[in-house]
N, C-alpha and C positions, 0 to 999 in steps of 0.2 A: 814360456816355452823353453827357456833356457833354463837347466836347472845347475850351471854351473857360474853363474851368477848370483850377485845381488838385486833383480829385479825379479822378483816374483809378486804373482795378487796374490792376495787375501783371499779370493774366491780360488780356491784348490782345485774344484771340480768344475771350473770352467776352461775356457780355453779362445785363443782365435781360428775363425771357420774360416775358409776358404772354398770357394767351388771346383776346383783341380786338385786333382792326384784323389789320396785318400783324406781331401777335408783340411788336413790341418794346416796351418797356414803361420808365419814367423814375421813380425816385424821386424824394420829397418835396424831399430836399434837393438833387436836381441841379436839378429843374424851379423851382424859388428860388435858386439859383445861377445859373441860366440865364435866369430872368427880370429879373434886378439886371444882370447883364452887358448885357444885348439890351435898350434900353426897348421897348415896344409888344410884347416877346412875350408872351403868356399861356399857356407851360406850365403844366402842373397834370399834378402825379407823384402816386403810387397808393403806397402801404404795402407796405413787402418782404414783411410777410406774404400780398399777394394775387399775389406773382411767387416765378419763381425762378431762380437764376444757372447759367448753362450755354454750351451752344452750343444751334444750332437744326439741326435734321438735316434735307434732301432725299428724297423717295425717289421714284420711276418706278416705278408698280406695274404689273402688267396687269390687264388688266377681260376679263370674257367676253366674246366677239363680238357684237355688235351683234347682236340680230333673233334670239339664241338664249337657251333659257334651261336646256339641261343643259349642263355643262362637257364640253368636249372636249379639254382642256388643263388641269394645274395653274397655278394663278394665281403669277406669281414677280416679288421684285421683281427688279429689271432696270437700275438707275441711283439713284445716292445721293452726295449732298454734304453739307459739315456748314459752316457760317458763325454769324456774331453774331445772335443770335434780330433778326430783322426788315429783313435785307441780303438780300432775297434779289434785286436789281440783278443778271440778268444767269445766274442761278442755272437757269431753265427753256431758255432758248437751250444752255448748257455740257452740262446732261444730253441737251439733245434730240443734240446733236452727237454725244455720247459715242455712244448709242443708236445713229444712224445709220451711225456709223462701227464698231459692230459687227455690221452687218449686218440689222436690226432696220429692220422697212419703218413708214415714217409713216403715224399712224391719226387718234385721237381721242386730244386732248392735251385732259384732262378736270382740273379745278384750282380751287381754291376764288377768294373774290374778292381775295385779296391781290396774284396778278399781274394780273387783267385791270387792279387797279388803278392798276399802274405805267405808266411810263414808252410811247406806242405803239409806238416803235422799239425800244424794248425786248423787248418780249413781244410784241404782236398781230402788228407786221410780219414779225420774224421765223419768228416758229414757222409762221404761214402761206407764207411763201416755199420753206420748206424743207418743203412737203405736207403740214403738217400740219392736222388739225380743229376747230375751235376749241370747246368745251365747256364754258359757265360759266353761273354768275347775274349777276343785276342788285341792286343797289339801289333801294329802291323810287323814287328819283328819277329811274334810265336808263331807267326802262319808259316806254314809248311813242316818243312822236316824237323823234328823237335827232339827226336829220341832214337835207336839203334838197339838192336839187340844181336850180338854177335849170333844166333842161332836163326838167324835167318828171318828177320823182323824190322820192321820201320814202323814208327807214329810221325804220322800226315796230320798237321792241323786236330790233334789231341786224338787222333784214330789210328787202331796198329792195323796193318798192313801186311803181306808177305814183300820180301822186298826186292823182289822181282818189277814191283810196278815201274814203269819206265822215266824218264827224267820229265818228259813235258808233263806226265800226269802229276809228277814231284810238286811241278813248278804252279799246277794251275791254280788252287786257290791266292796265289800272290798276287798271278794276273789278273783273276776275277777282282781281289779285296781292291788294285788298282784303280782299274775299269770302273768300277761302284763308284769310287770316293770323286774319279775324275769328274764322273757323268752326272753323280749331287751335287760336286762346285757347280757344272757347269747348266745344270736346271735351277738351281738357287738364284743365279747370275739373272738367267732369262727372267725368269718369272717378274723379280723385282725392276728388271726394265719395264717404264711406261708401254714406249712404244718404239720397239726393236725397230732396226733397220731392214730391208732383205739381206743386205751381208749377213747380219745378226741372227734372223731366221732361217737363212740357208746353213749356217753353222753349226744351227740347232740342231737342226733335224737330220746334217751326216753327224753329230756326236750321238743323238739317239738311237741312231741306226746302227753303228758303230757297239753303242754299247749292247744294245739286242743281240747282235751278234757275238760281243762276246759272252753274253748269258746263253745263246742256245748250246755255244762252243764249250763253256764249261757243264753246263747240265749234261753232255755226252761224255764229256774224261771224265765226269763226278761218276755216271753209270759206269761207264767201262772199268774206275777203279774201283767199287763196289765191290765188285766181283772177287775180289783180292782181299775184300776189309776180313779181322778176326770179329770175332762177336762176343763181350763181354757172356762169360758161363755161369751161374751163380753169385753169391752176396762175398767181398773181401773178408777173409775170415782174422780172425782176432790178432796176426802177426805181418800183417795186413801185405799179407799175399792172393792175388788173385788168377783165377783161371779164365783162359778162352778155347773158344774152339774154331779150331783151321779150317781154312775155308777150301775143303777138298774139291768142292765144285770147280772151283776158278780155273778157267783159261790158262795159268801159269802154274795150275801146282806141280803136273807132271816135271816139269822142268824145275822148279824151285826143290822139291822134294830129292830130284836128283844131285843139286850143290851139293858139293864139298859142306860138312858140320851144319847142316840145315837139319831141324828139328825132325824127328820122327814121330809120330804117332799125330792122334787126330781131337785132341786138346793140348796146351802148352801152359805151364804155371810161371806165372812171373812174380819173383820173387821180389820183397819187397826191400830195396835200395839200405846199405849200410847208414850211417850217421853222416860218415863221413865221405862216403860218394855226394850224400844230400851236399855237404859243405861246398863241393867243388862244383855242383851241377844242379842249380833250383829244381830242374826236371827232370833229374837222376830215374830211369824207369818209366818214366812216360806219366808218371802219378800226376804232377803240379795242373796239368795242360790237359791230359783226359775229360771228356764229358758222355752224356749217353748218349746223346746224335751227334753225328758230325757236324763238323763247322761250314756255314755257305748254306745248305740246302733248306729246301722247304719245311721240312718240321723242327730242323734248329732252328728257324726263324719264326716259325710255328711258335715252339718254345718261348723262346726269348722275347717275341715281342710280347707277350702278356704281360712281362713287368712292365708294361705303360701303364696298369692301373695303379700303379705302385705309383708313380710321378703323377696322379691323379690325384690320390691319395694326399700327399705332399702339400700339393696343390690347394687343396680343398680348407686342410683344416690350414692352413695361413693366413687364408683369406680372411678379410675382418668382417661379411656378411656373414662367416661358420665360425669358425674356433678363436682365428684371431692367433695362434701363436708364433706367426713369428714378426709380433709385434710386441716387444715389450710394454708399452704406454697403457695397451689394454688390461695390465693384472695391477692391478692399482700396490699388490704387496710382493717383495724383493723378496730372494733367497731361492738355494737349492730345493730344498725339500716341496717348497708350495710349486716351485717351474714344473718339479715330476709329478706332481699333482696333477695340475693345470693339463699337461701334455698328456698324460693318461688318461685322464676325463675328455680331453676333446678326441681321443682315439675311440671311445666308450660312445659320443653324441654322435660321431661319423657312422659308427655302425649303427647306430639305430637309424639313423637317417636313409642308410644301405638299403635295411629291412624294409624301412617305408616305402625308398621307392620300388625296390624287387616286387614287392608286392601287388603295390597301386599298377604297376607295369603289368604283372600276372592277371589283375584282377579288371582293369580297363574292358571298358565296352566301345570306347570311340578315342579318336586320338586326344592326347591327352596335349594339354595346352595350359599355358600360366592361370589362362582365366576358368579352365573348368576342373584343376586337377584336384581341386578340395570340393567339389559336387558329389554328393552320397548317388544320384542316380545313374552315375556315371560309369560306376563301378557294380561289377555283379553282385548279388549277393544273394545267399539264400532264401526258400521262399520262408522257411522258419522264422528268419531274423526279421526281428522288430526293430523300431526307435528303442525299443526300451530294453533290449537283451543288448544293446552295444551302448547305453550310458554308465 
């Protein structure tokens, strides 16, 4: 990891993994190597027993369509790369391209927060240029107010605004992201109690009540500031400026529209941040922190929660009953090139596996169970089909 030493491996395109941040991970002794080299750096590397040395794998999965909740498709992945655990520079633009160049139309690019963290021209501007939707979280530092526009404009939680909207409505998604994280410590807590006391369960159930309340109190500022949101107009065009349209209905335009240098007319272009505005401001423009639903509400959650089949995904081909990778012991031969093998073939038996069961699911006449879900009677079939048109 450190390249301004003498400790480097042999293996170039490996690297140490880590589960936080973006993956990459530094030991003890690089990050004291690299702190005597560098003065004023304050690396601090972690124990090789809390990582471990590989590559880091890509993948494109699909989600079920938006707005539905039985499949109409098997989920497949669709796009895979393999680099140094925590490179991924450049990694979501390469697969979105692959994707589009086989034929595969722009949706919802849904992704945890290691890219929105990078670079803007990196990731946000891209992947929107080329159709697509943007789909993440926040930190709880991006929530709220994130961007200004002197013509009479605020972005809320990656959404522009007139900025008229009032300070409590400023503030709520803070309060809400609060309320959430308080009310998961404190149902995580319960649940893993055996056998809670009545103090324990009276506590429970005002933190429940508690937070109900403040879900119904924010789903009422989220509507009432609605009303104010602008609404993405058209595709960013090549100089990667975009349009919206004002929201003349709202409750406040009259008055907003009367400010002192408040925009006129009934779309606004927002132009797209210098170099060197980026330099001073990650979310110079509102760009970094944008997505197509707001953040908090039901169909951002909608959204986002579909990459769970992605951490299914994950899941699956690890496993040593499926693929097995992320066991080394199981590929009896070393080196990069067979590992990107290895990993692309067991993304290749996962989707087939996909198709199987979408199908046996589709195709089911009774519930399907360990013990009957390889029975031919079980499953419908044609009156055409024989034993002998399906050997």
């Amino acid at each position: 990891k450190n390249r301004d030493g003498d400790r480097m491996s042999v293996n170039c395109d490996g690297g140490w993994y880590g589960r936080s941040g973006d993956h990459a991970a530094m030991t003890k002794a690089d990050a004291a190597e690299l702190n005597k080299r560098k003065p004023g750096s304050k690396a601090q590397g972690s124990s090789t027993k809390d990582m471990k040395w590989g590559i880091e794998i890509e993948v494109a999965r699909q989600v079920a369509n938006f707005g539905t909740d039985q499949l109409t498709f098997p989920l497949l992945t669709l796009g895979w790369s393999a680099h140094i655990p925590g490179a991924i520079r450049g990694e979501a633009v390469r697969i979105a391209d692959s994707l589009l160049a086989r034929g595969h139309k722009a949706g919802f690019f849904i992704v945890d927060r290691a890219y929105p963290n990078g670079r803007v021209w990196e990731y946000a501007i891209p992947l929107r240029e080329r159709g697509y939707k943007h789909a993440f979280g926040y930190t709880r530092d991006e929530i709220g107010v994130g961007a200004l526009d002197p013509r009479g404009f605020i972005q809320i939680s990656g959404t522009w605004y007139l900025d008229t909207v009032p300070q409590v409505l400023r503030d709520a998604d803070v309060i809400i992201h609060d309320a959430r994280a308080s009310w998961f410590s404190t149902k995580k807590k319960f649940v893993k109690s055996p056998n809670p006391s009545p103090d324990a369960q009276l506590a429970y159930d005002i933190a429940k009540k508690s937070y109900r309340d403040a879900e119904e109190l924010f789903a009422q500022q989220f509507d009432r500031r609605l009303k104010s949101r602008l609404k993405p107009k058209g595709r960013m065009d090549e100089k990667w400026n975009r349009r919206y349209l004002i929201p003349t209905d709202s409750p406040d335009y009259a008055k907003w529209k009367a400010k002192p240098g408040a925009h006129q007319g009934v779309t606004v272009e927002m132009k797209c941040p210098t170099d060197e505005e980026f330099e001073n401001d990650p979310n110079a423009g509102g760009l970094k922190r944008e997505q197509h639903f707001p953040w908090g509400r039901p169909d951002w959650q909608e959204v986002c929660g579909k990459r769970n089949g992605v951490e299914s995904l994950n899941a699956n081909v690890k496993r040593a009953q499926f693929e097995g990778v992320g066991d080394a012991s199981l590929r009896a031969v070393r080196g990069n090139t067979f590992t990107y093998l290895v990993s692309a073939f067991a993304l290749v038996t996962d989707n087939l596996r996909s198709m199987l069961s979408f199908f046996k699911r589709e195709l089911a006449q009774k519930n399907l169970t360990a013990k009957n879900n390889k029975i031919a009677s079980v499953f419908w079939q044609s009156d055409e089909t024989s034993v002998e048109d399906t050997e």
